[in-house]
C-alpha positions in Angstrom: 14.7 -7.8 20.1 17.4 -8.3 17.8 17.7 -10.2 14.3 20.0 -12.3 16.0 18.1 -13.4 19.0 15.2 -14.3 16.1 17.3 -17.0 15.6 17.7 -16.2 11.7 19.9 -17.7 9.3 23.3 -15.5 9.0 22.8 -14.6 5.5 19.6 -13.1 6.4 20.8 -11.4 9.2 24.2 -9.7 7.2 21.5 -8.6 4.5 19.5 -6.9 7.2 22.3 -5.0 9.3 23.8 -4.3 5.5 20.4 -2.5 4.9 20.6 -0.8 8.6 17.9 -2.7 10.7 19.3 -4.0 13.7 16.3 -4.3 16.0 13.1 -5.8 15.2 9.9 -3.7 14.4 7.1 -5.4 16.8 4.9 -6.7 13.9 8.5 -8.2 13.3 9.3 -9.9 16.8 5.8 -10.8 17.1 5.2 -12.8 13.7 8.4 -14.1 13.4 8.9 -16.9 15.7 5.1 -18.1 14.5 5.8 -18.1 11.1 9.2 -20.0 11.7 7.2 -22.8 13.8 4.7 -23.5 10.8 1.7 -21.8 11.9 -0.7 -20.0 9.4 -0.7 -16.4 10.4 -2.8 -13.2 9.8 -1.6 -10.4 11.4 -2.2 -6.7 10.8 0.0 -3.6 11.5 0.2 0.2 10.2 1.5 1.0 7.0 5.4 1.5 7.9 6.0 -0.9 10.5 8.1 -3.5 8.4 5.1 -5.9 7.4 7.1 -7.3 4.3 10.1 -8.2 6.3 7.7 -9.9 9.3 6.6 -12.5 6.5 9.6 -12.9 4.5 12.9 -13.2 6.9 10.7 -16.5 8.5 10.2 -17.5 5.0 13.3 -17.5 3.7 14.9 -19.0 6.6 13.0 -21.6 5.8 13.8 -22.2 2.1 17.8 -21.8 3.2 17.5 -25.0 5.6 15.9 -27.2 3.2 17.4 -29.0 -0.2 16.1 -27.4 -3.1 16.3 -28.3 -7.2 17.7 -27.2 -10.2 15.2 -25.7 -12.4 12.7 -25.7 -10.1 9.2 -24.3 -9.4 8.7 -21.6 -7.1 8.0 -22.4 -3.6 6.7 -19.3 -2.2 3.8 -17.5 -3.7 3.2 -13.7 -2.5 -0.3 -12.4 -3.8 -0.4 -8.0 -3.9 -3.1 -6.4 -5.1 -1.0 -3.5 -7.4 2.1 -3.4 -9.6 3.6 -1.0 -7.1 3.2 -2.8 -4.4 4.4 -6.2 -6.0 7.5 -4.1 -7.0 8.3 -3.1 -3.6 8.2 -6.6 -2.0 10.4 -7.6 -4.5 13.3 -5.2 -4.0 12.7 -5.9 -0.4 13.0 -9.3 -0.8 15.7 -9.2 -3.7 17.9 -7.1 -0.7 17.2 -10.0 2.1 18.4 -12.8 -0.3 22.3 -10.5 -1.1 23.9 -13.4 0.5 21.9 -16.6 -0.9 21.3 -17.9 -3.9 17.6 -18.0 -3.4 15.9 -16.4 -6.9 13.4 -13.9 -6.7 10.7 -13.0 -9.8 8.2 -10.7 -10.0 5.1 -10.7 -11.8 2.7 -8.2 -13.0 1.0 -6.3 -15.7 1.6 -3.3 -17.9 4.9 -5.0 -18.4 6.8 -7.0 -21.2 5.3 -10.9 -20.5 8.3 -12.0 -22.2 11.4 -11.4 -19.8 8.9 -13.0 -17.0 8.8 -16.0 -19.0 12.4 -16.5 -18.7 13.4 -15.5 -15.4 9.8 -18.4 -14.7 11.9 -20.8 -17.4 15.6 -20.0 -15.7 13.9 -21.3 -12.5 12.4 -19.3 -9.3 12.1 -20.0 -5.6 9.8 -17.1 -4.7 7.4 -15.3 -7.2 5.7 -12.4 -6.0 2.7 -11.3 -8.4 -0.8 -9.2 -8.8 -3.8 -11.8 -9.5 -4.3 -11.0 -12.8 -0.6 -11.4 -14.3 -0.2 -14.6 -12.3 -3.1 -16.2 -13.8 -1.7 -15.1 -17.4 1.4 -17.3 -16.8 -0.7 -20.1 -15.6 -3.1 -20.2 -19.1 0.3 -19.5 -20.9 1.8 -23.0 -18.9 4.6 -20.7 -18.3 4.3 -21.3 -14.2 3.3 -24.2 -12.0 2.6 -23.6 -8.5 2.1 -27.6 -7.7 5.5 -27.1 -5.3 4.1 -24.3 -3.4 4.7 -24.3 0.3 4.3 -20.6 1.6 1.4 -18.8 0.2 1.1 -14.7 1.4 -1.7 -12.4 1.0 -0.1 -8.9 1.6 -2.7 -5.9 1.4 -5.7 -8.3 1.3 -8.1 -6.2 2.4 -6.9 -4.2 -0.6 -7.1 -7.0 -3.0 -10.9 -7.8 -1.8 -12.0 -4.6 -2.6 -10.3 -4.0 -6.0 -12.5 -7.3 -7.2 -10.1 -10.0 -7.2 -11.8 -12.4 -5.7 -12.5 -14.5 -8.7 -9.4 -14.1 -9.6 -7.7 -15.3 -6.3 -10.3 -18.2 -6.0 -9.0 -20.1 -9.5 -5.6 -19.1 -8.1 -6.5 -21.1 -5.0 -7.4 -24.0 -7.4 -4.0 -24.3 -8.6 -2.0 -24.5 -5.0 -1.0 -27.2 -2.7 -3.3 -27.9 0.0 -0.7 -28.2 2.5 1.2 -25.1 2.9 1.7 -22.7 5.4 -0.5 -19.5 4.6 0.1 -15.9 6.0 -2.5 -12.7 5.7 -0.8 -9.3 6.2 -2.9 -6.0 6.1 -3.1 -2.7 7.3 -6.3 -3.4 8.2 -8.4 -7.0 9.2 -11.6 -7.2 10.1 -14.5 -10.2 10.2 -15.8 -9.3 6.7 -12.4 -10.2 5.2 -11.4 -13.2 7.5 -15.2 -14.6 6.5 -14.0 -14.8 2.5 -10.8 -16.2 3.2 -11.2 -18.6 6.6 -11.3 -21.6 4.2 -7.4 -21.2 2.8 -6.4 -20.6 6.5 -5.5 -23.8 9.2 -6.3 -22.8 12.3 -4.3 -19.2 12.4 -2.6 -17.1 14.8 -4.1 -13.7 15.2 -1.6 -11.4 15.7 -1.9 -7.4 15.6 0.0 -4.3 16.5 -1.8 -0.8 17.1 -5.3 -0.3 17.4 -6.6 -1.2 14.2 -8.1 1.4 11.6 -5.9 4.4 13.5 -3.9 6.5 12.0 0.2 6.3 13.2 1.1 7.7 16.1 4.2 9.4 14.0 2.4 11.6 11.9 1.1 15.1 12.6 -2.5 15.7 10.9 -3.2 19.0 10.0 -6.8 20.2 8.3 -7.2 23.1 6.2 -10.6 24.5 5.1 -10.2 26.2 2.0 -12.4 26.8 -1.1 -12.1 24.5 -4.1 -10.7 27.2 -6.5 -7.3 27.8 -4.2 -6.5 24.2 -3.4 -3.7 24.5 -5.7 -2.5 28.0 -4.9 -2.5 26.6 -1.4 -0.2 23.6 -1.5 2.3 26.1 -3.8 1.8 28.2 -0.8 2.9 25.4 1.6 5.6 24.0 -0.5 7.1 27.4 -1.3 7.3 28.8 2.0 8.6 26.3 4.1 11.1 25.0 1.2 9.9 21.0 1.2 11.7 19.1 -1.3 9.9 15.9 -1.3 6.3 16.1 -1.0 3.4 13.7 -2.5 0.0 14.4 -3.1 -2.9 12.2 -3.3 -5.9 12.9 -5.4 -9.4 11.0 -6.0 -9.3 10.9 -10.0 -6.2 10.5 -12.7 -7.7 13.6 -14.3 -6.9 16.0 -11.4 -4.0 14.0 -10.6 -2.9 15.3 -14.2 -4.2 18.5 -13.9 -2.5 19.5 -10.3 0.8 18.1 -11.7 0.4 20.7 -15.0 -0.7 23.6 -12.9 2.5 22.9 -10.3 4.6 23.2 -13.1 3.3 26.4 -14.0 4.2 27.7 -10.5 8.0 26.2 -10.7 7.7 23.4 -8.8 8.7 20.1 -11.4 6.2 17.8 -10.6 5.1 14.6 -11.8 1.1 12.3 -11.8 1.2 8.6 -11.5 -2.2 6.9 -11.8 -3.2 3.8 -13.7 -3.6 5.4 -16.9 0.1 5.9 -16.8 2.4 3.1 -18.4 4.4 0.8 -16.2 7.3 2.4 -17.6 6.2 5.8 -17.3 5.4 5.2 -13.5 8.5 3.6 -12.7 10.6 6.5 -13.9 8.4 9.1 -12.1 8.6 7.1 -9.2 13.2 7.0 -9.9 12.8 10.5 -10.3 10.5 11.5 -7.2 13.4 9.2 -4.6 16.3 10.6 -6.8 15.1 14.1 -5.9 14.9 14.7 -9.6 11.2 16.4 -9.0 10.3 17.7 -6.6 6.5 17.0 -6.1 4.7 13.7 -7.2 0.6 13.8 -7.4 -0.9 10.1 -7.3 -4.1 8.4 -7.2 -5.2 5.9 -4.9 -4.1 2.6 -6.7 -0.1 3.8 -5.3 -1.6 4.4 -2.2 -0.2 1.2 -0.5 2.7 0.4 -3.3 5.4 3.5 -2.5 8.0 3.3 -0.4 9.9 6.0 0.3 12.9 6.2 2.9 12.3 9.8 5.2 9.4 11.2 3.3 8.2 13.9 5.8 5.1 15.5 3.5 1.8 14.2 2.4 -0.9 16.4 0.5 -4.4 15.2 0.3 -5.8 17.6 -2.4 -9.0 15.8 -2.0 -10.0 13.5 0.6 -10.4 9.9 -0.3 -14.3 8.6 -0.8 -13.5 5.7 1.3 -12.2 6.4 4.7 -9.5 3.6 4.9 -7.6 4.8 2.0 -7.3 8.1 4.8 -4.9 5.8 6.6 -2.7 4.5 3.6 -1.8 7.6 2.4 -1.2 9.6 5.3 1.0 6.0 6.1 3.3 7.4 3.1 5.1 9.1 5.4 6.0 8.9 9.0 7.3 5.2 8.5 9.5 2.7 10.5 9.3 5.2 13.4 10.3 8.4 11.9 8.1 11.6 11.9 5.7 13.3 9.3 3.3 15.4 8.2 0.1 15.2 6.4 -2.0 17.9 5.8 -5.1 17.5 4.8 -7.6 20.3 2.4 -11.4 20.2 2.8 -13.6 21.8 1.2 -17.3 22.4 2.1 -18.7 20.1 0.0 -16.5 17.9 1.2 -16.9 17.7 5.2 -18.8 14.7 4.5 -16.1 12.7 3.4 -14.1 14.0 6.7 -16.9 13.0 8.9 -16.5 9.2 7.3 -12.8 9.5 8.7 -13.9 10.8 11.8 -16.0 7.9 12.2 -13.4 5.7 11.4 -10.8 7.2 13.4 -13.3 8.1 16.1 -11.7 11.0 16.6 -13.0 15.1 16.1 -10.9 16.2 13.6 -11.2 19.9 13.4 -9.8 22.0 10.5 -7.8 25.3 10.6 -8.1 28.7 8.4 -5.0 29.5 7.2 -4.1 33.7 6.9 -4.3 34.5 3.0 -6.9 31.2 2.2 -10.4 31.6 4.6 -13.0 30.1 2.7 -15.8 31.8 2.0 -18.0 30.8 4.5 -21.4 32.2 2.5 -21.1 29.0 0.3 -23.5 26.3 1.0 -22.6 22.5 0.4 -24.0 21.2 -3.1 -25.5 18.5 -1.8 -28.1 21.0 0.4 -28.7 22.9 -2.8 -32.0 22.0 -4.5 -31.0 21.3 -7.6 -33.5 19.8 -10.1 -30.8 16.5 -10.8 -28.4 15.1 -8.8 -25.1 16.8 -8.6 -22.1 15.2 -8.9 -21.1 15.3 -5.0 -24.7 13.5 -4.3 -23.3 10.8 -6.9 -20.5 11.0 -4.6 -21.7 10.5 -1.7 -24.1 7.4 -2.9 -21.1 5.6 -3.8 -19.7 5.8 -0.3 -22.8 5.1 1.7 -22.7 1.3 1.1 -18.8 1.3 2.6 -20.8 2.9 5.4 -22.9 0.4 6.2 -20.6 -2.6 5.7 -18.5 -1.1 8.0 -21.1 -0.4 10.7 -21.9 -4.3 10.3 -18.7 -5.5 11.4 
């Protein structure tokens, strides 16, 4: 199905074919004629299968057929649960309204509070924001959302699990009752729909792919390898079949740093991004990463669902996630809008735990391969087996996960 035969407004159309989208994703055909008839929607699709565009097109459709003010509040309100992700939607949405006059902001912290207070004062139809900057505008009296119409959750599974709740609830306080309210995700399941069923009207359910499955368009590959020649492996990888753009996820912003540094020592310019990082110094890693300007770029969870990156072919997990979702968001780096990838996965011993939470998830066997040059030594034991007088550091671990577990075998 074509843009055209979703009956949207020309502008949005010429902005679309402009940006080389001609058909319709199915999240996109699906959602879109709901959204444009008023209903409340929550819909989930994989990572990469045009989610922003299935909630704003209808959206701002709707704001080009109605009279709007001069200096005016915003009418649409997009909650994300990251600055990266916020960022995104925006220069999505910022590229849909080329041919409109419709004003975009976007809202979030590590950033200077002051230019957002103008572009707020200048007047805004559509603010897009992470809960906790949004709520500093709204103690500053720097935003009103009393003309709010359209109110999106994108990522809310995400946003749940970060904590914002309390944040999102005196959010809630401040919107319209009537409005038309949409929940994207990756992921939806009872457990979220439970917390948030009272700021919905009666919604469509609507949902691509089997959810919690990893995309069709992405080739997993498992190595076992010991912890020590992790690094030496991915060089290996990198280096021999000449990849030029290849991220790598890691657990903690210490050994995001600490892969990045030894990288560079093996010629490969590489660059961390983890929440430690300024806003500034993320965004400019992030340039130089697309530009090509580095070659590698090592990241923690929290980009996980916030980078966007047109024909990225390679993802690294250095070290699997703890929670088994977060599998599926970074492997959903690459392999988007129906293109192919690769994500290759290292394992460890005392980590086969962590890929047996995936397996469940995925309920799939997910078998990993000995590379020539990198067998692990197979004498080792796990350190969780290993009597040790304390707990270890992977038991730690491995407590922190077991109550994901169990929520998840309650759904």
């Amino acid at each position: 199905m074509t843009f055209t035969e979703l009956q949207l407004n020309e502008a949005l159309i010429q902005a679309v074919a402009k940006l080389g989208f001609q058909e319709a994703t199915a999240i996109q055909a699906l959602t879109i004629p709901i959204i444009l008839q008023g209903s409340d929607v929550v819909a989930s699709a994989q990572t990469g299968t045009g989610k922003t565009a299935a909630f704003m097109l209808p959206i701002l459709h709707q704001l080009l057929i109605k009279p709007r003010q001069e200096g005016r509040n915003p009418s649409v309100l997009v909650l994300a649960p990251t600055r990266e992700l916020a960022q995104q939607v925006a220069n999505s949405s910022i590229s849909f309204c080329e041919h409109t006059d419709i004003q975009v902001t976007c809202l979030y912290g590590g950033a200077n509070i002051g230019p957002q207070e103008k572009s707020l004062r200048a007047g805004t139809d559509v603010v897009i924001a992470t809960p906790g900057r949004l709520l500093d505008h709204l103690i500053k009296g720097s935003l009103s959302l009393d003309n709010i119409t359209h109110l999106v959750f994108d990522e809310a599974d995400r946003m749940l699990d970060m904590g914002f709740m309390g944040e999102i609830k005196r959010i809630m306080r401040k919107v319209p009752n009537s409005r038309q309210t949409l929940l994207f995700s990756a992921t939806v399941d009872e457990s979220i729909l439970k917390q948030v069923s009272g700021w919905l009207n009666n919604p469509t359910r609507v949902g691509v792919d089997t959810e919690n499955q990893a995309a069709a368009t992405v080739e997993q590959i498992f190595y076992s390898v010991d912890e020590e020649r992790k690094r030496e492996l991915i060089s290996h990888l990198i280096g021999k079949n000449n990849w030029q753009q290849v991220l790598i996820f890691t657990r903690t912003k210490n050994s995001a740093d600490e892969y990045a540094s030894e990288l560079n020592k093996d010629g490969l310019a590489t660059l961390a991004i983890h929440g430690d990082k300024t806003q500034g110094a993320r965004d400019k890693a992030l340039a130089k990463f697309k530009s090509g300007e580095i070659r590698v770029l090592v990241a923690t969870d929290v980009a996980a669902r916030g980078i966007d990156i047109e024909s990225l072919n390679y993802v690294i997990n250095a070290e699997l996630p703890y929670v088994a979702e977060d599998y599926i968001h970074r492997i959903g780096r690459s392999g988007r809008a129906g293109k192919t990838g690769q994500a290759i996965s290292l394992v460890t011993v005392d980590e086969q735990w962590l890929l047996e939470e995936i397996e469940i998830l995925l309920d799939a066997r997910l078998v990993p391969q000995w590379l020539p040059g990198y067998e692990p030594d197979l004498t080792r034991e796990p350190k969780n087996n290993r009597r040790d007088s304390g707990k270890s550091q992977k038991q730690r671990d491995k407590k922190r996960i077991l109550g994901a577990r169990t929520k998840r075998r309650r759904r």
